[in-house]
Backbone and ligand atoms as CSV (ligand in chain L), in Angstrom:
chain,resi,resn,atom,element,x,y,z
A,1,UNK,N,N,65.292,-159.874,172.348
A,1,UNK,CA,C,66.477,-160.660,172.020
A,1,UNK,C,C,66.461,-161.043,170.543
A,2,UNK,N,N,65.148,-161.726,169.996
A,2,UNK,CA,C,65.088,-161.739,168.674
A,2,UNK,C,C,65.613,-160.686,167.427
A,3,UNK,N,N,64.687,-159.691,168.100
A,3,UNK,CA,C,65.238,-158.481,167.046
A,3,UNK,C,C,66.636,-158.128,166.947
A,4,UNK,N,N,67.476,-158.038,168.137
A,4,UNK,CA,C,68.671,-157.740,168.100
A,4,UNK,C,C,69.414,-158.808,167.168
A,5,UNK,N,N,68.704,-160.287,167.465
A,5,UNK,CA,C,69.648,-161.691,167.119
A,5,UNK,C,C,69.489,-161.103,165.318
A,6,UNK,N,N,68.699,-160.943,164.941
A,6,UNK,CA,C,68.624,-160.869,163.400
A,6,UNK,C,C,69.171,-160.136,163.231
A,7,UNK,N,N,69.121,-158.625,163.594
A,7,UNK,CA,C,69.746,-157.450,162.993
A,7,UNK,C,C,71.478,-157.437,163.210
A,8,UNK,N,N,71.689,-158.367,164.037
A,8,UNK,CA,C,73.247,-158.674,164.148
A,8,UNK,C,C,74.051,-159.811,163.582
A,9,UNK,N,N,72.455,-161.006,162.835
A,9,UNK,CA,C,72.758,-161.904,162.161
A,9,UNK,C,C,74.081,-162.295,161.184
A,10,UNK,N,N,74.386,-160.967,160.372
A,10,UNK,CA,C,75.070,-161.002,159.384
A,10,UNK,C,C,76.193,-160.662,159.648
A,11,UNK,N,N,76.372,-160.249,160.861
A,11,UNK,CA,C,77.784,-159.953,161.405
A,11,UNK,C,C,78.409,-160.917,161.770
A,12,UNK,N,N,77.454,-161.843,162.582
A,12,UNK,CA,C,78.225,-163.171,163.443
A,12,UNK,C,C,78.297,-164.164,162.459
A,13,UNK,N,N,77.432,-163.986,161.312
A,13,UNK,CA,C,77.748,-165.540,160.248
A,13,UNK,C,C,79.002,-164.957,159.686
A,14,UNK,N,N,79.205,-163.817,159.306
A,14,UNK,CA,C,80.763,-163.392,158.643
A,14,UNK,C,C,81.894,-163.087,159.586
A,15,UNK,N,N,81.484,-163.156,160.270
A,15,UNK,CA,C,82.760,-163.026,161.680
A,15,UNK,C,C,82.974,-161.458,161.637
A,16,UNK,N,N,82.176,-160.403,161.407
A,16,UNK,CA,C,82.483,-159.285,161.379
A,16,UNK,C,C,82.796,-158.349,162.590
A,17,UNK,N,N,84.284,-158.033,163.076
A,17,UNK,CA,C,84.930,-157.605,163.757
A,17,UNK,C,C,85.247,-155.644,163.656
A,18,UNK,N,N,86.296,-155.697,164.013
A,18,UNK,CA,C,86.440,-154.029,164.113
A,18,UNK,C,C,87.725,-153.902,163.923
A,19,UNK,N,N,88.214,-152.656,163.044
A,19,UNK,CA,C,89.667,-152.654,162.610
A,19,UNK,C,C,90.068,-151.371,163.143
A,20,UNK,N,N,91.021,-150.968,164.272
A,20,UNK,CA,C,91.337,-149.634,164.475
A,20,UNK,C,C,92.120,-149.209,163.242
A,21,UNK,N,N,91.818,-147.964,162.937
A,21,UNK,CA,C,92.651,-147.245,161.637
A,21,UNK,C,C,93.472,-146.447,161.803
A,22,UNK,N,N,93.809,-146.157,163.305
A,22,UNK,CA,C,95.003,-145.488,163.713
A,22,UNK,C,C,95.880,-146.041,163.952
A,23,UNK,N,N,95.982,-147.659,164.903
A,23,UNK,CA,C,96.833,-148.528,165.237
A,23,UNK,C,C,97.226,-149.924,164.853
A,24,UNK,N,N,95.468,-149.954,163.471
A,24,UNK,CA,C,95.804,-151.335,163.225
A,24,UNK,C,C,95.135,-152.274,163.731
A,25,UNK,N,N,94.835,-152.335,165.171
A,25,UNK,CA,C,94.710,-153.172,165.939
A,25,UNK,C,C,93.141,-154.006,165.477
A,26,UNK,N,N,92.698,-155.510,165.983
A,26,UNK,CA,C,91.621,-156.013,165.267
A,26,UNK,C,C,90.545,-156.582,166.328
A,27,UNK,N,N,89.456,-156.356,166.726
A,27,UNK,CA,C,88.833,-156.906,167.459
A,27,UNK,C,C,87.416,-157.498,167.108
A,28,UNK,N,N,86.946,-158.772,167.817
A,28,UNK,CA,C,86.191,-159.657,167.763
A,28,UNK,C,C,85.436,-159.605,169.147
A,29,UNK,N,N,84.484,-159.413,169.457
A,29,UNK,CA,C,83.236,-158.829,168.484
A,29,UNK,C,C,83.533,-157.441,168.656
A,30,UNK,N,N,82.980,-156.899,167.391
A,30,UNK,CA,C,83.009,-155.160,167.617
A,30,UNK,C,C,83.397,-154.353,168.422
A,31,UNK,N,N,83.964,-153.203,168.380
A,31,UNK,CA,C,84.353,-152.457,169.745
A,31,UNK,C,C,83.772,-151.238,168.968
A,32,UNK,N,N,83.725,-149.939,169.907
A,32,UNK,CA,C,83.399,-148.687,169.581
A,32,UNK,C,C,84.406,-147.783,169.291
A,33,UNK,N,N,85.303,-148.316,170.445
A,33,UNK,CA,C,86.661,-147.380,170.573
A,33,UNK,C,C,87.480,-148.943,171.077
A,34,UNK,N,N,88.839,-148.561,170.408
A,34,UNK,CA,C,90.192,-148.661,170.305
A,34,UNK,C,C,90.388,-149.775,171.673
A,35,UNK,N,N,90.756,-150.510,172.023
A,35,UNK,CA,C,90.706,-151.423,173.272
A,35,UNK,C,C,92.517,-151.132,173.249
A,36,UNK,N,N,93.143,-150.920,172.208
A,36,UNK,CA,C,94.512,-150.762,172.471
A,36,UNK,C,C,95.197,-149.230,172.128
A,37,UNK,N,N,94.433,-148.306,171.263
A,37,UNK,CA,C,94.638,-146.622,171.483
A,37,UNK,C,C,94.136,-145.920,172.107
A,38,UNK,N,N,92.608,-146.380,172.019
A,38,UNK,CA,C,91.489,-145.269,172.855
A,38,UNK,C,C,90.605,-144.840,171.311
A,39,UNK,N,N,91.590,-144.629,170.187
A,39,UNK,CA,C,90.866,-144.260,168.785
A,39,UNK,C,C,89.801,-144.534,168.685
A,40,UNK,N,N,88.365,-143.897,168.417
A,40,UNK,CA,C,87.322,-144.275,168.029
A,40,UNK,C,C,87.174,-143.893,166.233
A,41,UNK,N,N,87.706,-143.843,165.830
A,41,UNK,CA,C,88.020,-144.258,164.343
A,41,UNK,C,C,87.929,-146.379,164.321
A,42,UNK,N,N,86.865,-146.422,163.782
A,42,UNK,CA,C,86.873,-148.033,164.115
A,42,UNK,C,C,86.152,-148.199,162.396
A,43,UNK,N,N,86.440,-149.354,161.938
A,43,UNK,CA,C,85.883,-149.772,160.987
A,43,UNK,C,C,85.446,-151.214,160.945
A,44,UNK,N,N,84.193,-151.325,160.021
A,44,UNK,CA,C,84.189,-152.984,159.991
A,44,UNK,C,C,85.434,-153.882,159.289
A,45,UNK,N,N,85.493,-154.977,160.055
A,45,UNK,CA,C,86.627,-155.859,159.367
A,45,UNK,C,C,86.135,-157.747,159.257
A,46,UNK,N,N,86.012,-157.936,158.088
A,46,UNK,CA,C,85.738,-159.136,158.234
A,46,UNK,C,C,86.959,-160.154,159.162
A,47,UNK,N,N,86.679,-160.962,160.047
A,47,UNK,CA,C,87.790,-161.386,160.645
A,47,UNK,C,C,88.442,-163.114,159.910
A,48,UNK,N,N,89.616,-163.386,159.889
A,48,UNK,CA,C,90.280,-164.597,159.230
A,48,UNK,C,C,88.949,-165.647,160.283
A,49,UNK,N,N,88.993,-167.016,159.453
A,49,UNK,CA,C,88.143,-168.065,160.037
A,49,UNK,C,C,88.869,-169.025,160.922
A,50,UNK,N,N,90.075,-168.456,160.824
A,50,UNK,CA,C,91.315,-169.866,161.567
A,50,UNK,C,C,91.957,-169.160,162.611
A,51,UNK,N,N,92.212,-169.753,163.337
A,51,UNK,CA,C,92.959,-169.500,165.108
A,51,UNK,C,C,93.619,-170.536,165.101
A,52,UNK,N,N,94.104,-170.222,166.700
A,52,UNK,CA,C,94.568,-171.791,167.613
A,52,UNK,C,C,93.569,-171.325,168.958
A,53,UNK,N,N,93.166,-172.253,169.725
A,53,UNK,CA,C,92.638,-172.333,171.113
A,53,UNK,C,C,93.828,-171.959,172.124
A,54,UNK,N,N,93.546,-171.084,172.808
A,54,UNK,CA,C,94.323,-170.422,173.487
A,54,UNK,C,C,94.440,-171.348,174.912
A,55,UNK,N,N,93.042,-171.327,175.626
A,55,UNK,CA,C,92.900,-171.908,176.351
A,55,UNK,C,C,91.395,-172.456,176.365
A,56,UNK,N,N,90.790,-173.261,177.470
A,56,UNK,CA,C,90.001,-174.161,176.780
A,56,UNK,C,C,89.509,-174.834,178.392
A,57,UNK,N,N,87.962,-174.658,178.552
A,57,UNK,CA,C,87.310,-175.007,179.491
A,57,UNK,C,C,86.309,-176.355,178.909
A,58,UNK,N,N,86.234,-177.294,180.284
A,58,UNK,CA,C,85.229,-178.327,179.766
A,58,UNK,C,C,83.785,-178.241,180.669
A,59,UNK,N,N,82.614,-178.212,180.533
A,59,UNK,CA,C,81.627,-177.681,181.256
A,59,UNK,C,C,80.471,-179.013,181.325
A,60,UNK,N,N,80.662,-180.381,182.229
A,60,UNK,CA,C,79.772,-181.301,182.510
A,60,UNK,C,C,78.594,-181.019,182.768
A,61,UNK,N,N,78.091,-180.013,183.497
A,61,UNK,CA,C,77.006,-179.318,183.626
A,61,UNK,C,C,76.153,-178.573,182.745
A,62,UNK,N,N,75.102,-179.149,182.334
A,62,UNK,CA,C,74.344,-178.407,180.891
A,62,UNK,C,C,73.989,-177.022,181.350
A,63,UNK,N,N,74.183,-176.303,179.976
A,63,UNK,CA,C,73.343,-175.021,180.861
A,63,UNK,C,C,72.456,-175.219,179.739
A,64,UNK,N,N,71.452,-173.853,180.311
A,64,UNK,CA,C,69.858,-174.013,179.827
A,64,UNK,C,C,69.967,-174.024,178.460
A,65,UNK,N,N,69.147,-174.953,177.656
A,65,UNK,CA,C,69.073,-174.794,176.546
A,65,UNK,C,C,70.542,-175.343,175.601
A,66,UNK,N,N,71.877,-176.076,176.715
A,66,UNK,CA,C,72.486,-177.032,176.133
A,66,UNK,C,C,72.588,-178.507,176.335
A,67,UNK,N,N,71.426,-178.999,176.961
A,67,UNK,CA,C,71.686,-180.170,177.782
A,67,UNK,C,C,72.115,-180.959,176.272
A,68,UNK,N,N,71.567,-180.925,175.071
A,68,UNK,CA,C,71.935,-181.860,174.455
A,68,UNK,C,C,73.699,-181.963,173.791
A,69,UNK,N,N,74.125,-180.886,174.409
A,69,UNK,CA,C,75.925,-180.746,174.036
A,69,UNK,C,C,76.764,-180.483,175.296
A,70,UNK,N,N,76.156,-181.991,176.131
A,70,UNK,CA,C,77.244,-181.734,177.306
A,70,UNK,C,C,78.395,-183.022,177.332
A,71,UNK,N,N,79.521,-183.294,177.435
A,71,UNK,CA,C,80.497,-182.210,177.562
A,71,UNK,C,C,80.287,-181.050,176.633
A,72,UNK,N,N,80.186,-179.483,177.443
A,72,UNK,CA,C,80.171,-178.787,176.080
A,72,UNK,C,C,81.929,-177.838,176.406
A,73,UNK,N,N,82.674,-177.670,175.232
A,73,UNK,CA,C,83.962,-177.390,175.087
A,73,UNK,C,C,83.645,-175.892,174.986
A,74,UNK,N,N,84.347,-174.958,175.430
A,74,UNK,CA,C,83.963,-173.912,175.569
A,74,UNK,C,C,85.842,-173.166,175.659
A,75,UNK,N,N,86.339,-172.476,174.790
A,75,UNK,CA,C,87.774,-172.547,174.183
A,75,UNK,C,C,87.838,-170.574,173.882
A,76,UNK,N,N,88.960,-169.810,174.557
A,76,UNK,CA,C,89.410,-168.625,174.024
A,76,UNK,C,C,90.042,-169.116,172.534
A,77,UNK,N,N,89.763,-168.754,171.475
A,77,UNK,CA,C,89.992,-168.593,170.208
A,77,UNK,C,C,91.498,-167.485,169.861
A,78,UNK,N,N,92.516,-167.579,169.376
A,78,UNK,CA,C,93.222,-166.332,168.973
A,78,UNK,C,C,93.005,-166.125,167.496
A,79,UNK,N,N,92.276,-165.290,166.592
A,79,UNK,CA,C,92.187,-165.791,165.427
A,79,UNK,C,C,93.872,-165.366,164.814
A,80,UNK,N,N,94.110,-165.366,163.445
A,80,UNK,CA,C,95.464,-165.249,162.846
A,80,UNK,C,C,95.575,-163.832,162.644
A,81,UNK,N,N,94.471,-162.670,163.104
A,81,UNK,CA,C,94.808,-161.178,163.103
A,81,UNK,C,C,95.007,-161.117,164.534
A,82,UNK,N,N,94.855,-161.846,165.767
A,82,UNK,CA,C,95.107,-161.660,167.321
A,82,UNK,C,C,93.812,-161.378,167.586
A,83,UNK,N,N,92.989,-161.726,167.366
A,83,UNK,CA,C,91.740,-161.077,168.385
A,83,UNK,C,C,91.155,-162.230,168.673
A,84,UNK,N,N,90.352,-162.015,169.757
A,84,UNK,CA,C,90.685,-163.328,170.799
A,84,UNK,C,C,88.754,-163.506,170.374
A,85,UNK,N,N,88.259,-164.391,170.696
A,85,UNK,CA,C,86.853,-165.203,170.517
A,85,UNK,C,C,86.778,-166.120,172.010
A,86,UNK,N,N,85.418,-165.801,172.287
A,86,UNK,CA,C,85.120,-167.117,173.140
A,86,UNK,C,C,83.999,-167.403,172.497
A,87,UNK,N,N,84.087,-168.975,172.298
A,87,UNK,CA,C,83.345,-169.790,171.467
A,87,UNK,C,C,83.480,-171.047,172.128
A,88,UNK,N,N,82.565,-172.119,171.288
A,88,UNK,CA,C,82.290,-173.207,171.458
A,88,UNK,C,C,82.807,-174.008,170.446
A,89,UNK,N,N,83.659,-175.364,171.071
A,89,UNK,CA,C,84.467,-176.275,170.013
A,89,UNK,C,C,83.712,-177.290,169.591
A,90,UNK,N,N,83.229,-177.921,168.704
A,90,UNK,CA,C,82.195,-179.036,168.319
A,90,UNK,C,C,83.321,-179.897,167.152
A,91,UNK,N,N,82.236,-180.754,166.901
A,91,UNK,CA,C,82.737,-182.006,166.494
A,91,UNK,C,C,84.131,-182.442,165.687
A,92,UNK,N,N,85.157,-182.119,166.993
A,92,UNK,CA,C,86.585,-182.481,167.112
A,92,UNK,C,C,86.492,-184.072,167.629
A,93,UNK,N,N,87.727,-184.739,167.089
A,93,UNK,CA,C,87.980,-185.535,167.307
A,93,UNK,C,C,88.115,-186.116,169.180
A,94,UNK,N,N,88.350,-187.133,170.117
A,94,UNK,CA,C,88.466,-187.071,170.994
A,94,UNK,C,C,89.444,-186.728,171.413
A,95,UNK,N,N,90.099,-185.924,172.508
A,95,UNK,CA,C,91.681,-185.439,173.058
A,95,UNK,C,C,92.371,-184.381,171.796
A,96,UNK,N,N,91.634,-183.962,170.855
A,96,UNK,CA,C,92.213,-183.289,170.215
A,96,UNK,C,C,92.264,-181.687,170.504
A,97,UNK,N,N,90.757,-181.255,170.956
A,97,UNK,CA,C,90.504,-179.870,171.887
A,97,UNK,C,C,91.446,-180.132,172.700
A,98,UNK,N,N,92.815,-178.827,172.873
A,98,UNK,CA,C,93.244,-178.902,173.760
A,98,UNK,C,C,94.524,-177.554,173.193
A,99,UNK,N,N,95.134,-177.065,174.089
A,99,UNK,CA,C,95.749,-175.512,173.876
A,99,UNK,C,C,96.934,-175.315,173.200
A,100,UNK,N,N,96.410,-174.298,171.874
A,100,UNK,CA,C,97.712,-174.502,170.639
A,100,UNK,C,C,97.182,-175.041,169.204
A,101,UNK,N,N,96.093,-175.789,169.893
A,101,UNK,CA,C,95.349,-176.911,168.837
A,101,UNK,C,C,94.848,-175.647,167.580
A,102,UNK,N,N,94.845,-176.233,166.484
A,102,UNK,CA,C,94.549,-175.363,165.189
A,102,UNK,C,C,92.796,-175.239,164.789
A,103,UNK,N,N,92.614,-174.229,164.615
A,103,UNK,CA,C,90.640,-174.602,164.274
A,103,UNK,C,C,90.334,-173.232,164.116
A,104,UNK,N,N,89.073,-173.719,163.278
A,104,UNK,CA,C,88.230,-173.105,162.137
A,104,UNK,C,C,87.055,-172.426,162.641
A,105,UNK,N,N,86.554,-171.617,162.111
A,105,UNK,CA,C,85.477,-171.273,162.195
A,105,UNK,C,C,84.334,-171.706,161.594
A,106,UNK,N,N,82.869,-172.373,161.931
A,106,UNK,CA,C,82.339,-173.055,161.128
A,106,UNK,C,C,80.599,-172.431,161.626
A,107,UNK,N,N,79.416,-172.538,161.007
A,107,UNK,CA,C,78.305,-171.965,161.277
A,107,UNK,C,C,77.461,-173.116,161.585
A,108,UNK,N,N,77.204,-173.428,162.752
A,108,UNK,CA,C,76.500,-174.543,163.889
A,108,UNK,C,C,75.427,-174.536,164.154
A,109,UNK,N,N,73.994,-174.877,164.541
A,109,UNK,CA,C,72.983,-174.715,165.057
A,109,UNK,C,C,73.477,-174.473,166.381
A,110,UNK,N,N,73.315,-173.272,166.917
A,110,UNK,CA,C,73.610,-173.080,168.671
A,110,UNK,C,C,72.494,-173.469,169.414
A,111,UNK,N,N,71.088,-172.772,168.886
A,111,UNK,CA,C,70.277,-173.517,170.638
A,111,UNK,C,C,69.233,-173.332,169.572
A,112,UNK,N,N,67.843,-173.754,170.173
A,112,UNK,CA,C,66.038,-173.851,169.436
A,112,UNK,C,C,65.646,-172.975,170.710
A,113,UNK,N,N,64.939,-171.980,170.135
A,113,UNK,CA,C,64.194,-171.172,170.923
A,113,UNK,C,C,62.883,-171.394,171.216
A,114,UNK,N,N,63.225,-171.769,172.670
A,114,UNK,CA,C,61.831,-173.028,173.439
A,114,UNK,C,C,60.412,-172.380,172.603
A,115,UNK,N,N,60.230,-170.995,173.068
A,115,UNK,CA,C,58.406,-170.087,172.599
A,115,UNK,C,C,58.831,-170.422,171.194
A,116,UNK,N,N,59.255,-170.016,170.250
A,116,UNK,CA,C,58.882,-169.413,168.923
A,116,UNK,C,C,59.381,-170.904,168.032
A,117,UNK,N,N,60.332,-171.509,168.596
A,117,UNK,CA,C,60.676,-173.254,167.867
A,117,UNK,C,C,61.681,-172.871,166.765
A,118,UNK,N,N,61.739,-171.478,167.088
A,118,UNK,CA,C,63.362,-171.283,166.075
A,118,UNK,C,C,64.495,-171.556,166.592
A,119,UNK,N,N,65.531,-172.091,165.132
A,119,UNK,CA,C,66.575,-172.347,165.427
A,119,UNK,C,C,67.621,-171.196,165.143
A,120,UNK,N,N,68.305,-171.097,166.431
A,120,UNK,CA,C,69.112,-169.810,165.945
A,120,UNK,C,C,70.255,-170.634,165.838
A,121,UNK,N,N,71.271,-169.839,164.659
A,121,UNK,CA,C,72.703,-170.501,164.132
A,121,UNK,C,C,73.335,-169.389,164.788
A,122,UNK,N,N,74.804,-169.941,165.174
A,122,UNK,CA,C,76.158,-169.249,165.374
A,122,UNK,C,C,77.467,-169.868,164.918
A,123,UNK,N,N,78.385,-169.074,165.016
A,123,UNK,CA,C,79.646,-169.245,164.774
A,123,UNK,C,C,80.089,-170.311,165.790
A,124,UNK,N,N,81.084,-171.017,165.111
A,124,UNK,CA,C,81.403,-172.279,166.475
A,124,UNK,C,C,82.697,-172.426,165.732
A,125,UNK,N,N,83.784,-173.150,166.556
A,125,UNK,CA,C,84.988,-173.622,165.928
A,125,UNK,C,C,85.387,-175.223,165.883
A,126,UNK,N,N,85.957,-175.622,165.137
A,126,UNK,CA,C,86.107,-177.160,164.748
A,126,UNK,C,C,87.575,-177.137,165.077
A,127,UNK,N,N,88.259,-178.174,165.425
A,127,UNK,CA,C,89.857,-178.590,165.277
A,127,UNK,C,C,89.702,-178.893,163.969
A,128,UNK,N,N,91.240,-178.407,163.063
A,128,UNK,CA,C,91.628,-179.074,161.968
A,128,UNK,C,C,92.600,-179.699,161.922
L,1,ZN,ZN,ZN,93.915,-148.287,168.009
């Protein structure tokens, strides 16, 4: 898991997505082939940092390795090219997470990896 987490590091801190070059079309995270031609002509695309929350789950129940972010907000993302994100909403105001709502992309401590005591970072989104 480590090795993969690093070697994909630089993708997820830049939001690096996939641009079909036949149709245009933009996807988050990477695709191989075309989710809307079939085209496997795919290129890297850095993706915009701003969306709205499409829709938007609340999860009372910690899961492993989040007990310390429970309520944890857990939100489909549309970014401003259409490609959709599932992510995690953090330190929004109260009642402000909620669908339509405007937000950012921001780089979070996601979890500490119990064996090794590293902290791995990810992409997370904020309300603005
Ligand atoms: Zn396409």
């Amino acid at each position: 898991m480590s090795i993969q987490y690093w070697r994909v590091r630089d993708r997820y801190y830049r939001l690096i997505g996939s641009k079909c070059t036949d149709c245009g079309d933009e996807f988050f995270p990477p695709v191989y082939r075309c989710r809307g031609c079939g085209s496997d002509r795919i290129k890297d695309k850095e993706m915009p940092k701003t969306g709205k929350i499409m829709t938007y789950t609340v999860l009372h129940e910690p899961l492993p390795g989040f007990e310390a972010q429970t309520p944890l907000h857990l939100a489909v993302v549309e970014l401003e090219n259409g490609a959709r994100v599932l992510s995690q909403v953090v330190d929004s105001p109260e009642g402000s997470i909620k669908t339509g709502a405007k937000v950012r992309a921001i780089v979070r401590r996601a979890l500490v990896d119990g064996e090794s005591g590293q902290i791995i970072y990810g992409y997370k989104f904020t309300v603005v």
